[in-house]
KELUM-340883 format. One record per residue (C-alpha): residue number from 1; residue in three letters; y, x, z. Coordinates in Angstrom, 3 decimals, always signed. Layout:
BEGIN
+-----+-----+----------+----------+----------+
|   i |  aa |        Y |        X |        Z |
+-----+-----+----------+----------+----------+
| NUM | ALA |        Y |        X |        Z |
...
+-----+-----+----------+----------+----------+
This chain:
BEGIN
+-----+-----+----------+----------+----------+
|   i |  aa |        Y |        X |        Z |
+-----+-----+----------+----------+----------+
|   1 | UNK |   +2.731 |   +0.069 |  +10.718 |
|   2 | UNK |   -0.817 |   +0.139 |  +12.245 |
|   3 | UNK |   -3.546 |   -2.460 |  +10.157 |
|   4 | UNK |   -4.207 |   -3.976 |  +13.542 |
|   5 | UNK |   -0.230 |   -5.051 |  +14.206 |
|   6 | UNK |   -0.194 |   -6.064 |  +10.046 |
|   7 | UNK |   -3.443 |   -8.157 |  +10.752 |
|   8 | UNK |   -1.430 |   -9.873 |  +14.056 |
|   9 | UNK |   +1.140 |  -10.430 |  +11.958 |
|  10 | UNK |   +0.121 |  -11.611 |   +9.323 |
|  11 | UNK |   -3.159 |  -13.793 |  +10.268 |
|  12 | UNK |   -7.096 |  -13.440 |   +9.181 |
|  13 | UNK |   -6.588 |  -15.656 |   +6.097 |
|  14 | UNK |   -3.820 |  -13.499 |   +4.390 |
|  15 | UNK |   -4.593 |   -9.538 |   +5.267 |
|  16 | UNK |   -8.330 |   -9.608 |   +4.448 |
|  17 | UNK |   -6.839 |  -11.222 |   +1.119 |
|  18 | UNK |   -4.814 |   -8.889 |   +0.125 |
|  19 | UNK |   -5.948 |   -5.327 |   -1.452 |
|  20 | UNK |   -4.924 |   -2.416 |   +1.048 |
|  21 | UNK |   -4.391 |   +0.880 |   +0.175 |
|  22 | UNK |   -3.236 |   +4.276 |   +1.997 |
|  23 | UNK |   -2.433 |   +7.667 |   +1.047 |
|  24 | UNK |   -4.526 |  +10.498 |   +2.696 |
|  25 | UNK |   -3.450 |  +14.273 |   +2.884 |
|  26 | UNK |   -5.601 |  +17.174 |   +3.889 |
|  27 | UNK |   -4.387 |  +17.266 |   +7.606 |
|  28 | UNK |   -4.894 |  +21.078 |   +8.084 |
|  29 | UNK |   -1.845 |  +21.132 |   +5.373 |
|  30 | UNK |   -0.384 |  +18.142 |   +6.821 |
|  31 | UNK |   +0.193 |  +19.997 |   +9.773 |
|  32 | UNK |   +1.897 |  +22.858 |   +8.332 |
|  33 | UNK |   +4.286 |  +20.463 |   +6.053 |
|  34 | UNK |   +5.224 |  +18.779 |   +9.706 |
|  35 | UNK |   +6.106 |  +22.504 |  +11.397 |
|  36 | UNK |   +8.148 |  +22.836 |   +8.715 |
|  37 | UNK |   +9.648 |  +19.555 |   +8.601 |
|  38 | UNK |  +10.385 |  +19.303 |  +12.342 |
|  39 | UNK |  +12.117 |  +22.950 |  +12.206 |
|  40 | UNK |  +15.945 |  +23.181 |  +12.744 |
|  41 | UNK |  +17.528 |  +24.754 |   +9.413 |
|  42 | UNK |  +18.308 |  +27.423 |  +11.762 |
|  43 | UNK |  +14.802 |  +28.350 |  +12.795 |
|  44 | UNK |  +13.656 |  +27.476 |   +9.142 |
|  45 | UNK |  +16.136 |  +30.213 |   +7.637 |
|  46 | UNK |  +15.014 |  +33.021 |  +10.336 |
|  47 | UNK |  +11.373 |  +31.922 |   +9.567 |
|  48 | UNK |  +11.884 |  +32.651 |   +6.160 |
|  49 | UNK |  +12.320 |  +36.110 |   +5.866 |
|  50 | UNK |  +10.155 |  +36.925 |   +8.994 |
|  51 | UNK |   +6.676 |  +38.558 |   +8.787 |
|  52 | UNK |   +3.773 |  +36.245 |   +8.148 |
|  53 | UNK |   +2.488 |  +36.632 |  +11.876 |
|  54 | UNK |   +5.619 |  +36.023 |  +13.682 |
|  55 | UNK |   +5.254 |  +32.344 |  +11.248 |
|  56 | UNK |   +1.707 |  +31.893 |  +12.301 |
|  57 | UNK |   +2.890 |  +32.445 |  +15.709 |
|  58 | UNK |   +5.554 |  +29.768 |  +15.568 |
|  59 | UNK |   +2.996 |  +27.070 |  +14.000 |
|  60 | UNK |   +0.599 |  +28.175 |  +16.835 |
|  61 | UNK |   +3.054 |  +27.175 |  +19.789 |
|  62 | UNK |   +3.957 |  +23.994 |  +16.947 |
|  63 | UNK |   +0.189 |  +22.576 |  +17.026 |
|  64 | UNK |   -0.090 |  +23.052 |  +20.583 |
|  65 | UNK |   +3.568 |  +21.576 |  +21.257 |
|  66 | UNK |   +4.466 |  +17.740 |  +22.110 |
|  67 | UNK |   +5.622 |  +17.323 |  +18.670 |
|  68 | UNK |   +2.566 |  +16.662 |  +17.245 |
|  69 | UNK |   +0.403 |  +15.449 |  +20.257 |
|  70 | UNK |   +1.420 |  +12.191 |  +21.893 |
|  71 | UNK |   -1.415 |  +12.172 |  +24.713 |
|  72 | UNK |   +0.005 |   +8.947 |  +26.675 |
|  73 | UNK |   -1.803 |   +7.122 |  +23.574 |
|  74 | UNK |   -4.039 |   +9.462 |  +22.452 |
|  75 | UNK |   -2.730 |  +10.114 |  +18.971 |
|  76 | UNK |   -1.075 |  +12.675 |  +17.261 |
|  77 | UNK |   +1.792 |  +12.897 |  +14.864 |
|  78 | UNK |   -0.414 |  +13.952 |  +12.374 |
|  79 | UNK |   -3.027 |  +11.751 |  +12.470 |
|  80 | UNK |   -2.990 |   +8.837 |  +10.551 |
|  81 | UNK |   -6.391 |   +7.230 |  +11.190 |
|  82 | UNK |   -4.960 |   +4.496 |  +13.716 |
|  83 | UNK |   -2.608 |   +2.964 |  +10.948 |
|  84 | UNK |   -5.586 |   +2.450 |   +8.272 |
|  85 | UNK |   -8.399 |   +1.971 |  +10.294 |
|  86 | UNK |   -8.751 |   -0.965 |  +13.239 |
|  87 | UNK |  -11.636 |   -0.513 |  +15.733 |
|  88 | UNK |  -12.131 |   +2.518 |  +14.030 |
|  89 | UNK |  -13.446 |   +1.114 |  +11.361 |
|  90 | UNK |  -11.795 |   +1.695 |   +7.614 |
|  91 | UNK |  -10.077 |   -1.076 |   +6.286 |
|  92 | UNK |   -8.189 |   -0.347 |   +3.263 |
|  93 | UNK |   -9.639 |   -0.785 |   -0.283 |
|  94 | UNK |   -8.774 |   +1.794 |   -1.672 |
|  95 | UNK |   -7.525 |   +5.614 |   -0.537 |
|  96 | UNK |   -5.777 |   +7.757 |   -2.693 |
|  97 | UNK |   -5.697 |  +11.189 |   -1.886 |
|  98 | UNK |   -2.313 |  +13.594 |   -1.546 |
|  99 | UNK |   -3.833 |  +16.363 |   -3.143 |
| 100 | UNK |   -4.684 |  +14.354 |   -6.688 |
| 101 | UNK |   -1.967 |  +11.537 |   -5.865 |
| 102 | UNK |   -1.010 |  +11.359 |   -9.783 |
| 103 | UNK |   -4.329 |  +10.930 |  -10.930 |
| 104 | UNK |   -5.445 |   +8.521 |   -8.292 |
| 105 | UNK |   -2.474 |   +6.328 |   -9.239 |
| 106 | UNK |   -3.032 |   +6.622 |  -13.014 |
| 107 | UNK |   -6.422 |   +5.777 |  -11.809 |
| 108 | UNK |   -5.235 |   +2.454 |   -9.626 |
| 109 | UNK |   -2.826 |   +1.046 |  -12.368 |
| 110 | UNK |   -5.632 |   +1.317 |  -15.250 |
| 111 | UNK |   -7.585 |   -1.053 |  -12.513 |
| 112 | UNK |   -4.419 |   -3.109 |  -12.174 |
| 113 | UNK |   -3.928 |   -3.590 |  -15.925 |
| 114 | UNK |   -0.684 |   -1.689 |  -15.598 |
| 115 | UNK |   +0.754 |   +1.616 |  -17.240 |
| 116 | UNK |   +1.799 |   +4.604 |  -15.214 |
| 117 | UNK |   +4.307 |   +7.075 |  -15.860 |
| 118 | UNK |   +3.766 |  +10.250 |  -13.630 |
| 119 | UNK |   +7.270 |  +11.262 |  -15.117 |
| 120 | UNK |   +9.068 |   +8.258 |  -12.005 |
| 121 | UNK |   +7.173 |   +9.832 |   -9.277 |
| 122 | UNK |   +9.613 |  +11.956 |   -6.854 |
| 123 | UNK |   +9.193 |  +14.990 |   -4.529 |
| 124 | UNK |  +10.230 |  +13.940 |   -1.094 |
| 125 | UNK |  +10.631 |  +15.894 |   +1.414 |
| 126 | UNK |   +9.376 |  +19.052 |   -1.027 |
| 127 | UNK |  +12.205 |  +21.221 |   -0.166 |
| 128 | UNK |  +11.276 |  +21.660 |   +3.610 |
| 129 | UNK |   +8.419 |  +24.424 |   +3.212 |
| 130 | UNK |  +10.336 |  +27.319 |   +3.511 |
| 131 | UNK |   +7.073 |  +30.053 |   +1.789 |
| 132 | UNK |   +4.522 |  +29.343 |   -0.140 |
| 133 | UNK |   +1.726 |  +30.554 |   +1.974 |
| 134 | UNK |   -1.344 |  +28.702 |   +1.238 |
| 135 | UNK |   -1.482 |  +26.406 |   +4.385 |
| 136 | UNK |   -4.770 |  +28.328 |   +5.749 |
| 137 | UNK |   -2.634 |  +31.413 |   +6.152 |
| 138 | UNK |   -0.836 |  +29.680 |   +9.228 |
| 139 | UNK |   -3.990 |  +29.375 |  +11.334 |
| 140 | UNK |   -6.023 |  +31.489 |  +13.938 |
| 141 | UNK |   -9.023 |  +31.000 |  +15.494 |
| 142 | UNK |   -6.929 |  +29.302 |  +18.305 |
| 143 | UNK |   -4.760 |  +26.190 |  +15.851 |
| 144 | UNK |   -7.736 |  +25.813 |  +13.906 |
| 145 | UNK |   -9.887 |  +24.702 |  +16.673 |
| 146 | UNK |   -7.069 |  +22.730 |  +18.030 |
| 147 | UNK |   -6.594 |  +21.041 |  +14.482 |
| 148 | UNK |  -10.501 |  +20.599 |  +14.188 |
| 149 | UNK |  -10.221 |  +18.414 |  +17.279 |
| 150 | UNK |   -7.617 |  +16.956 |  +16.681 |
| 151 | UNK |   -8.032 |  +15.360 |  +13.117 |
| 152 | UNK |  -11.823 |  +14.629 |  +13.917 |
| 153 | UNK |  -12.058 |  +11.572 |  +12.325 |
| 154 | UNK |   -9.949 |  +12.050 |   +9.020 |
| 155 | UNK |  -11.768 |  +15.666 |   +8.413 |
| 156 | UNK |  -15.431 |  +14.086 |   +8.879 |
| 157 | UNK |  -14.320 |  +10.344 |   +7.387 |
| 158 | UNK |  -12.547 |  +11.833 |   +3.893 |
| 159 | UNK |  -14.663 |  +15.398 |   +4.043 |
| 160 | UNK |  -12.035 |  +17.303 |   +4.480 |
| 161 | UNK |  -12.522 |  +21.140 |   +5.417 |
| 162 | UNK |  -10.579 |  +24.069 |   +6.429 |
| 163 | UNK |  -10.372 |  +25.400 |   +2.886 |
| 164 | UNK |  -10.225 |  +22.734 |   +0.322 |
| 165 | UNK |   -8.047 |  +21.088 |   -1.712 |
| 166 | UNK |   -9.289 |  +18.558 |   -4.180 |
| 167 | UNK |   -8.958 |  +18.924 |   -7.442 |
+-----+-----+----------+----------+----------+
């Protein structure tokens, strides 16, 4: 749910309050976890064994496709920056990051006082992502610029680029 509904909700007094937190993810892979998410186990298994360009192709017509651009709104299925942010301004306290998730919640429960066990943490959703491509491999020219613009404000806001994944 989008801070701005939570805040309506919940009233002035009680969100700024509490401590609010969201998980970030490097949307360039993001976007490549969704294509693979959103395929049919059909397409997925005749995606699998295909050559690397007739993939790239797929996630081409994918980033350009209505799944992941809802342009009534203005967002995009990737795009999380309207459910953390209101007036597109950052509200949450604190952002963990997807790419050192573990650590950043060791991190959060030492601030807490409380003891994490990496060993409870599950892998949703892991078994969707058919190769294991690095996510860069899936882009052309053509997606990236199309990603670029359209996860603007999480790539500049959380300095995310093209190639990186934190470590």
């Amino acid at each position: 749910m989008p801070a701005a509904e939570i805040l309506a909700h919940l009233g002035d007094e009680i969100f700024w309050s509490y401590k609010k937190l969201c998980v970030v993810r490097n949307p360039f892979d993001k976007a490549v976890s969704m294509f693979w998410f959103l395929l049919s186990p059909q397409e997925r298994q005749a995606l699998l064994s295909a050559p690397l360009s007739v993939v790239r192709s797929a996630f081409g017509q994918f980033i350009r496709s209505e799944h992941i651009r809802i342009e009534k709104s203005g967002l995009n299925n990737c795009c999380d920056w309207y459910i953390y942010t209101i007036h597109d301004r950052v509200i949450v306290d604190v952002v963990l990051r997807y790419e050192t998730l573990a650590l950043d919640l060791e991190a959060l429960f030492r601030s807490l006082g409380a003891q994490f066990d990496i060993g409870s943490m599950s892998l949703f959703k892991s078994g969707f992502r058919a190769r294991n491509e690095h996510f860069t491999e899936y882009y052309d020219a053509d997606a990236l610029a199309i990603a670029q613009n359209l996860f603007c404000k999480e790539i500049n806001y959380f300095n995310y680029t093209f190639s990186n994944i934190l470590t």
